[in-house]
Rosetta silent file (secondary structure, phi, psi, omega in degrees, C-alpha in Angstrom):
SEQUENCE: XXXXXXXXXXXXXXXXXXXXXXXXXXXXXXXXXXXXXXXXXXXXXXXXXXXXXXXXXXXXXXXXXXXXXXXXXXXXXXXXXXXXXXXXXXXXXXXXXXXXXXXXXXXXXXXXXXXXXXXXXXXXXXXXXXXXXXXXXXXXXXXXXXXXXXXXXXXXXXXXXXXXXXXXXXXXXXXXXXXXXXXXXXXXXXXXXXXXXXXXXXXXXXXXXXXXXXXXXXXXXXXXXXXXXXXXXXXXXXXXXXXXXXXXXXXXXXXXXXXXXXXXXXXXXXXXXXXXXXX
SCORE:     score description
SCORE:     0.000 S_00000001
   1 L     0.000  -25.143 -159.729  110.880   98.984   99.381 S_00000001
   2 L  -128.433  -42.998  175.972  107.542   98.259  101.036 S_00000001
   3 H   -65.006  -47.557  164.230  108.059   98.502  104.895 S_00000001
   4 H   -14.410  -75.126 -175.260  110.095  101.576  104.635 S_00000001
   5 H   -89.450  -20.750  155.207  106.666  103.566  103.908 S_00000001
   6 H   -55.976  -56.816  141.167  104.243  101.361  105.819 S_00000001
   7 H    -8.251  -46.788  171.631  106.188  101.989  108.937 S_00000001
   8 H   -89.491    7.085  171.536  105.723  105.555  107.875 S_00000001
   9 H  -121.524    5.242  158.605  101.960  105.441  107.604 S_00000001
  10 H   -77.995  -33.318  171.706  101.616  103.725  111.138 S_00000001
  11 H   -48.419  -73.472 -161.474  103.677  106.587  112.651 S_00000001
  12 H   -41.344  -45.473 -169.085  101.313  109.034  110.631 S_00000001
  13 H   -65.721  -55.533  172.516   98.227  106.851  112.427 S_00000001
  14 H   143.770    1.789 -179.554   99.760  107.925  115.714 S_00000001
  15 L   -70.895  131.963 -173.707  101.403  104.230  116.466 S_00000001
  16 L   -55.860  166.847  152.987  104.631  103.516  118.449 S_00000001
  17 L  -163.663  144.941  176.185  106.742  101.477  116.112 S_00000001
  18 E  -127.849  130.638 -161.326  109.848  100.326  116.277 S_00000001
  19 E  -123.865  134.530  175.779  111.759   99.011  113.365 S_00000001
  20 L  -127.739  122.423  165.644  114.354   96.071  112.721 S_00000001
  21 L  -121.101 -166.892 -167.085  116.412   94.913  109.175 S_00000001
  22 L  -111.618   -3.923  156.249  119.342   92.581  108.399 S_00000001
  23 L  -120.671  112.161 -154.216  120.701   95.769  107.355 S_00000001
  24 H   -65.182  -50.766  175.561  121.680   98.094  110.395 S_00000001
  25 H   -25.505  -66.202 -136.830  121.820  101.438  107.845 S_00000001
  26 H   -65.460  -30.014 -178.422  119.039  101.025  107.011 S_00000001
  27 H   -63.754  -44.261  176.207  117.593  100.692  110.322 S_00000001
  28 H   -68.564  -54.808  153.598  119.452  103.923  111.264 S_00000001
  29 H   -19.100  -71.967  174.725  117.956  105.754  108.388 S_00000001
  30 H   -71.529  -16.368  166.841  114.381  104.802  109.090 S_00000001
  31 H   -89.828  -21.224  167.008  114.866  105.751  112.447 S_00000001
  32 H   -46.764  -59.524  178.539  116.226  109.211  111.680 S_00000001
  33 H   -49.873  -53.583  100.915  113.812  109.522  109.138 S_00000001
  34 H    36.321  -77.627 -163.339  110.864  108.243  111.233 S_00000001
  35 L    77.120   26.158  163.763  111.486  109.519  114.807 S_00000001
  36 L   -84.759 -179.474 -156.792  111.311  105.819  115.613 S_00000001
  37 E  -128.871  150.126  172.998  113.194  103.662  117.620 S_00000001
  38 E   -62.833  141.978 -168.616  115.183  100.218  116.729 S_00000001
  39 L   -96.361  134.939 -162.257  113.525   97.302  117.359 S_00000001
  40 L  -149.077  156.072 -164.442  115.637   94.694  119.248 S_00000001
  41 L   -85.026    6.237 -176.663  115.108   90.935  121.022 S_00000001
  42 L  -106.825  -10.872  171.669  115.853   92.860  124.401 S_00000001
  43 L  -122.408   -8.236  173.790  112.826   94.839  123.876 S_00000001
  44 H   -42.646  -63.805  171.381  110.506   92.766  121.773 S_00000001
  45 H   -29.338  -24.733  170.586  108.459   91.663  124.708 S_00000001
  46 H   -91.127    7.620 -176.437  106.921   95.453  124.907 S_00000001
  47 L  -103.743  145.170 -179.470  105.263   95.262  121.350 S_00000001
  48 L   -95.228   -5.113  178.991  101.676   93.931  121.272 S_00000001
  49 E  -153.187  128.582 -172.155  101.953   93.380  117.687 S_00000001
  50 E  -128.008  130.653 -169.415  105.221   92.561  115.711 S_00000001
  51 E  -115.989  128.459 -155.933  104.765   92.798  111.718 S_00000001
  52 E  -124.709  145.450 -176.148  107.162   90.861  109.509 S_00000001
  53 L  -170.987   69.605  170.086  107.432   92.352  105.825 S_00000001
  54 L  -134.971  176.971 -150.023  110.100   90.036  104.395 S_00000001
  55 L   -58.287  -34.986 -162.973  111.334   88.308  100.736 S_00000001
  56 L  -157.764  171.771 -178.697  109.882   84.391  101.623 S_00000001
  57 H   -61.096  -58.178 -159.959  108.488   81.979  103.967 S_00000001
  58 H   -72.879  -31.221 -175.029  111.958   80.396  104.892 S_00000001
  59 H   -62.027  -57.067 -166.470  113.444   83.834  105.937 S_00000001
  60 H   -68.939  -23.142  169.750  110.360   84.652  108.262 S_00000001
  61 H   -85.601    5.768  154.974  110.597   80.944  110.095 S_00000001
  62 H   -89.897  -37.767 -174.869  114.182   81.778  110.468 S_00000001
  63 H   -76.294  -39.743 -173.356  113.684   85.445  112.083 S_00000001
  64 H   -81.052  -39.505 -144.435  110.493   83.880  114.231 S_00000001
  65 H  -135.028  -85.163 -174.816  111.555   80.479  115.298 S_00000001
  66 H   -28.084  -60.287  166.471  114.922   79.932  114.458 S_00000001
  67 L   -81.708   -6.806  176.839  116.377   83.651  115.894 S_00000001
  68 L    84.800   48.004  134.214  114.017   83.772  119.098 S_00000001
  69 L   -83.712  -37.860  176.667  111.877   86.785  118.112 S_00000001
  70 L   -67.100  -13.350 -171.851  108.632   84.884  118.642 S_00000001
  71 L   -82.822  -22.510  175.140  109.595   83.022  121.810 S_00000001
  72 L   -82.221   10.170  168.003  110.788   86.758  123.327 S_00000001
  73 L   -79.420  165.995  135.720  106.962   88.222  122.356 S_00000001
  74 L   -74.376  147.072 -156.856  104.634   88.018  125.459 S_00000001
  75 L   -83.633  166.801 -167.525  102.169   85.583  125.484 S_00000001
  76 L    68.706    9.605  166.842   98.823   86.734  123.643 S_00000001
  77 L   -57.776  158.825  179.679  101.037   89.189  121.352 S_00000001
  78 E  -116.661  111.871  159.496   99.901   89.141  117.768 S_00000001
  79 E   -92.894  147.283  157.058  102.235   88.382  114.692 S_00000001
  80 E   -96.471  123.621 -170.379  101.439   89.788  110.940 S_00000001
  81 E  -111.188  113.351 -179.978  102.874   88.041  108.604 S_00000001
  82 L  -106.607   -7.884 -171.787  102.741   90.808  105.261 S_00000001
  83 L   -60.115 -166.422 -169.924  105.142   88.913  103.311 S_00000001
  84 L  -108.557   45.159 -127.777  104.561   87.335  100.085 S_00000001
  85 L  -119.473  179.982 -176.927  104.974   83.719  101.845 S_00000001
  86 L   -87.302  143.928  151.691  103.723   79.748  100.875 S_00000001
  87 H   -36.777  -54.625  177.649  100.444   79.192  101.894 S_00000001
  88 H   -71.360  -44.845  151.952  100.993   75.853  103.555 S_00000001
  89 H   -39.165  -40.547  162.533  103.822   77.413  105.747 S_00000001
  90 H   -49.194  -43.624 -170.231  101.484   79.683  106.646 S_00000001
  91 H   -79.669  -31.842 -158.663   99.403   77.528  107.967 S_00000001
  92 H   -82.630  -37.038  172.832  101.709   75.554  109.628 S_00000001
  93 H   -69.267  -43.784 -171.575  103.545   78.860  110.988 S_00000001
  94 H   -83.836  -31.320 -178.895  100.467   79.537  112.554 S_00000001
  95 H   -68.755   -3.177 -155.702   99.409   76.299  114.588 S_00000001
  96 H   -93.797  -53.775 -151.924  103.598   76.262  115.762 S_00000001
  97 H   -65.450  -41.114 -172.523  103.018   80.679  117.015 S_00000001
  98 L   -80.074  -21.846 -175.628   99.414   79.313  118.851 S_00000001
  99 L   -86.505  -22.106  150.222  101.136   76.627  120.498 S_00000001
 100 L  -123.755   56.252  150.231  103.321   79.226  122.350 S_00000001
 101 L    85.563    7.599  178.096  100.475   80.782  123.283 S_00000001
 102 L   -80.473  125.998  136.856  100.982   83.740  119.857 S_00000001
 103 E   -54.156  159.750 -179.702   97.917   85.069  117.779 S_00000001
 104 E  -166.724  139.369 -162.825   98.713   84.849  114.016 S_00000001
 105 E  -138.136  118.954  163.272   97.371   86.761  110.612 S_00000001
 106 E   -66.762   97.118 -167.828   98.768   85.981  107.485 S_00000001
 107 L  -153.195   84.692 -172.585   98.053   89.763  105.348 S_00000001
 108 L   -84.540 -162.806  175.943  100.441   90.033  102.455 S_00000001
 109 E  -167.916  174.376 -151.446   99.184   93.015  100.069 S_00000001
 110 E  -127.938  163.532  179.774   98.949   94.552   96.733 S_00000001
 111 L   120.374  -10.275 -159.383   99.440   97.904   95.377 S_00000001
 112 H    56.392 -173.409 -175.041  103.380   98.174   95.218 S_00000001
 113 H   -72.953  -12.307  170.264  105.195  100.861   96.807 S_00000001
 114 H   -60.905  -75.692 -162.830  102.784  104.059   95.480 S_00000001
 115 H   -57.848  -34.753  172.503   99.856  102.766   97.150 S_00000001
 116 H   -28.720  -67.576  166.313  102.199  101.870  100.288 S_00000001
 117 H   -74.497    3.927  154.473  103.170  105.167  100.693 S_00000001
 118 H  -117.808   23.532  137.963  100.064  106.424  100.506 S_00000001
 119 L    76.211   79.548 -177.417   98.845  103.515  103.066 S_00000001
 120 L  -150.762   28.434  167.343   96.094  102.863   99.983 S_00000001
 121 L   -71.940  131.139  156.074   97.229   98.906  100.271 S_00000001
 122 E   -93.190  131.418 -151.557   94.970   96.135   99.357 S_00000001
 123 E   -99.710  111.733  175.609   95.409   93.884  102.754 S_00000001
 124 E  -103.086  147.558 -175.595   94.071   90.029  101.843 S_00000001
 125 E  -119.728  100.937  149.881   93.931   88.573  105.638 S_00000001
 126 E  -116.038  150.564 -164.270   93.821   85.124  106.820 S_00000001
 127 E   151.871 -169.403 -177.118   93.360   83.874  110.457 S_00000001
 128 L   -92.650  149.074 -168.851   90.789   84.301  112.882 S_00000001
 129 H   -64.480  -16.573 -173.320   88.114   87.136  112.474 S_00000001
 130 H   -73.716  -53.379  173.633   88.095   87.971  115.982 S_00000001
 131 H   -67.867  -32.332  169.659   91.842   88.691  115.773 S_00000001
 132 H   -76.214  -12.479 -162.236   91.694   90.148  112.990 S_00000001
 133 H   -77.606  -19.494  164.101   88.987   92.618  113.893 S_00000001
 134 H   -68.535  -31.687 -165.046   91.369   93.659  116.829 S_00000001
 135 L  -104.275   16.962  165.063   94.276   94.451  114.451 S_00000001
 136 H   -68.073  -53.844 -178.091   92.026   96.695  111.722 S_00000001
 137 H   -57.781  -14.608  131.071   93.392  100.356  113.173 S_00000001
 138 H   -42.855  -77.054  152.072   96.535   98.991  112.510 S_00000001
 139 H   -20.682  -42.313 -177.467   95.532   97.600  108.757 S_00000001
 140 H  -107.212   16.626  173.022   93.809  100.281  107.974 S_00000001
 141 H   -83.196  -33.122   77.097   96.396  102.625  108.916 S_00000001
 142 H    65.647  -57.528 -178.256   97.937  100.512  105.798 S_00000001
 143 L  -163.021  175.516 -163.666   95.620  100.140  103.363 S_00000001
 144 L  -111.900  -31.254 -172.091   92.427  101.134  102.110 S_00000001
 145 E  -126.244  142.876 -160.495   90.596   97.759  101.147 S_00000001
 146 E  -119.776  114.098  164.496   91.126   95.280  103.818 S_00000001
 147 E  -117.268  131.793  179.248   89.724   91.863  103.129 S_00000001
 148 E   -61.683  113.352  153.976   89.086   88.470  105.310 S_00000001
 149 L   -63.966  -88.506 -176.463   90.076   85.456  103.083 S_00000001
 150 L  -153.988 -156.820 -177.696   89.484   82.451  105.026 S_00000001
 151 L   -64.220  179.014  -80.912   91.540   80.874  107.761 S_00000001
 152 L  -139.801  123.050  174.416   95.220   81.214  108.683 S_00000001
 153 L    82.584   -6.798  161.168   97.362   81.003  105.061 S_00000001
 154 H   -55.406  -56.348  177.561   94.152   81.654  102.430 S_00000001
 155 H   -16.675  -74.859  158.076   95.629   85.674  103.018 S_00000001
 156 H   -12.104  -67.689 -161.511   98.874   83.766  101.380 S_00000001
 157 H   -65.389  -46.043  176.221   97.450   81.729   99.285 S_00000001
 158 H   -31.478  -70.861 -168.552   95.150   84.725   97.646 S_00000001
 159 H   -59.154  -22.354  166.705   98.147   87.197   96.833 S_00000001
 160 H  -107.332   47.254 -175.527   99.682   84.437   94.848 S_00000001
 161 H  -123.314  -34.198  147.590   97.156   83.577   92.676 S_00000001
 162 H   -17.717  -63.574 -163.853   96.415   87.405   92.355 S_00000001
 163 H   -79.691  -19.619 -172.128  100.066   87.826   91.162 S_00000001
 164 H   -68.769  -54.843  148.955   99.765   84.582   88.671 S_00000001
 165 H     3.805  -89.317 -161.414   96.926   87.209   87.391 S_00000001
 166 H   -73.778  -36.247 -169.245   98.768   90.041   87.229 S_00000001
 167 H   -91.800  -11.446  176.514  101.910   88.765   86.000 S_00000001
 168 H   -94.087  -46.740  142.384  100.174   86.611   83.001 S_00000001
 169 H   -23.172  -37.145  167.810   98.308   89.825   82.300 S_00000001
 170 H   -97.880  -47.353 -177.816  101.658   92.205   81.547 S_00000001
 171 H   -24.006  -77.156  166.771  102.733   89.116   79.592 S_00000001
 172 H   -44.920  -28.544  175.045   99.937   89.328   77.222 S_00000001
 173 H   -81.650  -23.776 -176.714   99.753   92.844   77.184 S_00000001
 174 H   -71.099  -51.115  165.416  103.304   93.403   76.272 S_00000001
 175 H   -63.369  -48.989  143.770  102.525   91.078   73.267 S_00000001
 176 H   -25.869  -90.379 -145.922   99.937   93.082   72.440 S_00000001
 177 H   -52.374  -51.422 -168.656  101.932   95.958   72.433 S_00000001
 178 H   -49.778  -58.634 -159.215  104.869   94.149   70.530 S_00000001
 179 H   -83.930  -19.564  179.494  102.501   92.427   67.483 S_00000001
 180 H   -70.488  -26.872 -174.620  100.606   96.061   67.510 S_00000001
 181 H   -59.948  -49.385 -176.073  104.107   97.484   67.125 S_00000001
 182 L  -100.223    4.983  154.960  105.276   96.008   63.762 S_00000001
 183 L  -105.735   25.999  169.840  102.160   96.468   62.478 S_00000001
 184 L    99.710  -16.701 -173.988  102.403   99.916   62.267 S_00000001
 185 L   -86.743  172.524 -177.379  100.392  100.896   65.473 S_00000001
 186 L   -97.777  141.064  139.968  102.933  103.131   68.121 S_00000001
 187 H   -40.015  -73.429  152.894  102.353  101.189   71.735 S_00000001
 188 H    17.040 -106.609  165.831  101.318  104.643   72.728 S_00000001
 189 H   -17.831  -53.286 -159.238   98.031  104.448   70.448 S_00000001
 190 H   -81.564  -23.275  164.483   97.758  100.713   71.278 S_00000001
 191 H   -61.220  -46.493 -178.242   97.657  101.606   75.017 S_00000001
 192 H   -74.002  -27.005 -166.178   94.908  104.241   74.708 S_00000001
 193 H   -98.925    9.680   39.257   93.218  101.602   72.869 S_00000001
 194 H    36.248  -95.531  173.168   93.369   98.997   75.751 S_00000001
 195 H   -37.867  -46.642 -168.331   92.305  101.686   78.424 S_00000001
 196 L   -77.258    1.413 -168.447   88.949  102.797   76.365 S_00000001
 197 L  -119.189 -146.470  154.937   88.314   99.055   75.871 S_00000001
 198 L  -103.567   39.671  176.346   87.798   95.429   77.668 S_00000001
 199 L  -122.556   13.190  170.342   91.342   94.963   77.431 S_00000001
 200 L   -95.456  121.442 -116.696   92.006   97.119   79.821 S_00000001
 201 L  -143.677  161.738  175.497   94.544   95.872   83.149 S_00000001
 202 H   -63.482  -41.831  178.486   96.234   97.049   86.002 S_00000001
 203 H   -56.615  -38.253 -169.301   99.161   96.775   83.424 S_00000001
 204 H   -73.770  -68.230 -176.456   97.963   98.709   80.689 S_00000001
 205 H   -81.790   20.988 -169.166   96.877  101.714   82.876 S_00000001
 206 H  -134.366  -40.860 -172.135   99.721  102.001   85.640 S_00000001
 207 H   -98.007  -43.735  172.017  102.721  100.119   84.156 S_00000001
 208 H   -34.800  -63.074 -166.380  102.706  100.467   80.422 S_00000001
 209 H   -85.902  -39.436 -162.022  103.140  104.148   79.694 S_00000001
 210 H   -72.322  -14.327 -157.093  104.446  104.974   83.496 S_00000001
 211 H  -149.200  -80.590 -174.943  107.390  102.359   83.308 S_00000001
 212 H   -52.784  -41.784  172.311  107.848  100.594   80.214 S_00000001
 213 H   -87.917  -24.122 -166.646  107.548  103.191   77.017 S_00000001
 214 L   -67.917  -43.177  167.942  109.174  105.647   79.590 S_00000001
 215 L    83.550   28.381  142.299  112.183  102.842   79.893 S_00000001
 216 L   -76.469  -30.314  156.383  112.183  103.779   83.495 S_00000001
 217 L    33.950   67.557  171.668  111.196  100.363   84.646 S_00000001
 218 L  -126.924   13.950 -169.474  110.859  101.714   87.816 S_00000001
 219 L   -70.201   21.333  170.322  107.597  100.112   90.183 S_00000001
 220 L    72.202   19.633  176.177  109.328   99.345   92.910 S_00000001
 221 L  -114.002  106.501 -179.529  108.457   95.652   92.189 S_00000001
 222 L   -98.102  173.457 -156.651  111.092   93.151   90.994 S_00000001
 223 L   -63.010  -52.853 -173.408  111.271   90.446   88.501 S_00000001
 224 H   -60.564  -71.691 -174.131  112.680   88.034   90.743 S_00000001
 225 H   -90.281   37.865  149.966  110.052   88.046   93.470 S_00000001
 226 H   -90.801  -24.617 -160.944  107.263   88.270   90.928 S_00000001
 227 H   -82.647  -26.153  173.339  108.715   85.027   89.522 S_00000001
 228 H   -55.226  -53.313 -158.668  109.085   83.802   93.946 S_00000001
 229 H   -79.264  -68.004  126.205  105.275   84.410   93.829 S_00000001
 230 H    32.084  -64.950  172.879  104.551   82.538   90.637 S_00000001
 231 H   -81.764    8.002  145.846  106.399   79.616   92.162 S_00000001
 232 H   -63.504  -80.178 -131.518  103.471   79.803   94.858 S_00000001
 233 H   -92.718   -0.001  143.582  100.934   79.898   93.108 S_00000001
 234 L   -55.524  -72.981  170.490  102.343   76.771   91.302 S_00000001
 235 H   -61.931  -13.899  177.338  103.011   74.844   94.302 S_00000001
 236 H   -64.065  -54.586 -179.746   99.345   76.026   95.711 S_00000001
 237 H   -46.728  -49.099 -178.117   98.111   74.537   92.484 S_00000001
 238 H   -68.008  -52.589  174.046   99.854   71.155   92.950 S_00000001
 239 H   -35.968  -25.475 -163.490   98.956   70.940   96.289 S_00000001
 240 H   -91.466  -48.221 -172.914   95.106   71.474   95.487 S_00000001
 241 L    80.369   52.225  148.812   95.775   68.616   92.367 S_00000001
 242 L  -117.594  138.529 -162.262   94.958   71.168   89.724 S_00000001
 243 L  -122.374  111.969  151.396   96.784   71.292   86.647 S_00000001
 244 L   -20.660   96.956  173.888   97.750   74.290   85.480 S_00000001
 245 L  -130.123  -22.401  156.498   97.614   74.778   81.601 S_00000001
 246 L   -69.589  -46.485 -142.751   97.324   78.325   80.257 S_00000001
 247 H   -90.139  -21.635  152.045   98.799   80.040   82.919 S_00000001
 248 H   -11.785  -72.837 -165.533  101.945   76.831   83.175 S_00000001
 249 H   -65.374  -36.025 -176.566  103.153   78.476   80.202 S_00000001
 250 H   -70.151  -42.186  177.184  103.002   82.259   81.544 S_00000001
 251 H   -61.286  -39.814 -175.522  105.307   80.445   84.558 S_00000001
 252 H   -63.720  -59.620 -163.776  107.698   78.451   82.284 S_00000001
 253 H   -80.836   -4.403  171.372  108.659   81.672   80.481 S_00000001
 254 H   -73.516  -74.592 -147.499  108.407   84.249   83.672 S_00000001
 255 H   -76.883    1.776  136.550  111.015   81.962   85.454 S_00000001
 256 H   -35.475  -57.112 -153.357  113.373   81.996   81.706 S_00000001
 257 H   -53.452  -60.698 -165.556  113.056   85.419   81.849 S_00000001
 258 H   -35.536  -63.012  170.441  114.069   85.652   85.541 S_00000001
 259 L   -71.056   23.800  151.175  117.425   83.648   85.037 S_00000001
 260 L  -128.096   30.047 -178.791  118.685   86.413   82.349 S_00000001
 261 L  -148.202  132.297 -167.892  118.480   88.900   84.687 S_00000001
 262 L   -65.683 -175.194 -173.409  120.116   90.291   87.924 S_00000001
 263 L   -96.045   22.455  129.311  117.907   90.210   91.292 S_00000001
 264 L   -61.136  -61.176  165.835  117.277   94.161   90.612 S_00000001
 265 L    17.610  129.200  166.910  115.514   93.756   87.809 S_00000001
 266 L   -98.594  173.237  164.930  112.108   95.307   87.893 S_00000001
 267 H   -74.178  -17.822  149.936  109.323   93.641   86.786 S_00000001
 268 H   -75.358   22.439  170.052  108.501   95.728   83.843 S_00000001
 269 H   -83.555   -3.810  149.213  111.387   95.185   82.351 S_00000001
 270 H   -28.038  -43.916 -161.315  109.110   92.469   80.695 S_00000001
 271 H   -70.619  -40.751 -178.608  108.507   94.546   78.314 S_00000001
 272 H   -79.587  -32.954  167.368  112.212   94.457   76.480 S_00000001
 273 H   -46.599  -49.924  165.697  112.744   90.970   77.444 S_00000001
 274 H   -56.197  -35.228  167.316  109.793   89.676   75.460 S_00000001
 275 H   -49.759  -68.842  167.306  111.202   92.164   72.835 S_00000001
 276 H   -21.310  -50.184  161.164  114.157   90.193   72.896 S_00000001
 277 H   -38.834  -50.727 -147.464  112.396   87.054   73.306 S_00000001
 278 L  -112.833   18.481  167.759  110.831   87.210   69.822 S_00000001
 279 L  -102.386    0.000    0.000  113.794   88.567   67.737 S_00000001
């Protein structure tokens, strides 16, 4: 959902790229589509930068470590880590990639697949500034707001505290929507009334009307790895020894939700579960 058109705004920047999935269509696809070329562990050693844009932490220390693509980079190559990954892995991923001689940038991002494909991502970065400041004409063929977090797994740690945000945020608005609903207001009305006001969210003016009243529930973002981020920014929390008490409760019932639902699911499809929820 999300490499697909990044891939296609580094071409547009003028970048070689070469592309690899766990599913060989797909790979043939984006290279038709593209004019790229498949990316492979017999040629990895010619990329100066290899960019990972996958579901979790254990997946990318299996593809890096486990399958031999980082020990086949050349040394001083740079990996980008874009996933959605734990923080502490992150960190940990990065001291193992410097010890064979690997740069390493942690830079998951925000926007969903709209802003992707119009390489209008916000990029949160952690690692060192010197490296990253080599690897911005990449980034900003990417995204539009690029920012340095801290050191090697803040990048991480940022997007999932971002998403505990964002995803406690269409909760509440959705209730909104719900308790405005039986009292007579249309969600329509109660939306417009949101946007003009200080209740107005990423949710209210991109997801509500565009996805949810439409009952297209379409934002390229699913349910499942909103609830995978969630269970970051949990474990971030514990780790830290802060205890979670509004937003606990936003977690208990995202990861309910999650297990009544297949792993399509988008994530506005909040909106009928919590209907559902409260009947």
């Amino acid at each position: 959902m999300m490499g697909a058109p990044m891939s296609a705004c580094l071409v547009k920047a003028g970048f070689r790229v070469l592309v690899a999935d766990a599913d060989a269509t797909r790979v043939g696809s984006m290279c038709e589509e593209l004019s790229v070329s498949p990316l492979t562990l017999d040629v990895v050693a010619e990329v100066d930068v290899l960019i990972t844009m996958l579901p979790n932490s254990k997946i990318v220390e299996m593809v890096l470590l486990a399958n031999g693509w980082a020990a086949a980079l050349r040394k001083g190559a740079l990996v980008i880590d874009m996933s959605s990954s734990e923080p502490v892995r992150s960190r940990e991923l990065g001291a193992t990639l410097a010890g064979q001689g690997l740069h390493y940038l942690d830079a998951p991002v925000s926007g969903g697949v709209k802003r992707a494909t119009e390489g209008k991502l916000a990029i949160l970065v952690g690692g060192d500034q010197a490296v990253m400041a080599e690897a911005m004409p990449i980034l900003e063929a990417m995204g539009s707001s690029i920012l340095h977090i801290g050191p090697a797994g803040c990048g991480h740690a940022s997007k999932a505290l971002n998403n505990l945000v964002s995803a406690c945020g269409l909760m509440v608005t959705v209730e909104a929507l719900r308790v405005a609903e039986r009292f007579g207001i249309s969600p329509e009305a109660m939306t417009d009334v949101l946007n003009a006001s200080s209740g107005k969210s990423n949710t209210s003016e991109n997801k509500v009307k565009q996805f949810m009243l439409s009952g297209t529930y379409g934002s390229g973002f699913s349910l499942h790895l909103m609830d995978k981020d969630l269970g970051i920014a949990q474990a971030l929390a514990e780790s830290v020894d802060y205890p979670l008490t509004f937003a606990r409760n936003g977690i208990d019932l995202w990861h309910n939700m999650a297990a009544k639902v297949g792993p399509t699911a988008d994530h506005t499809e909040m909106y009928r579960l919590l209907e559902q929820e409260g009947n």
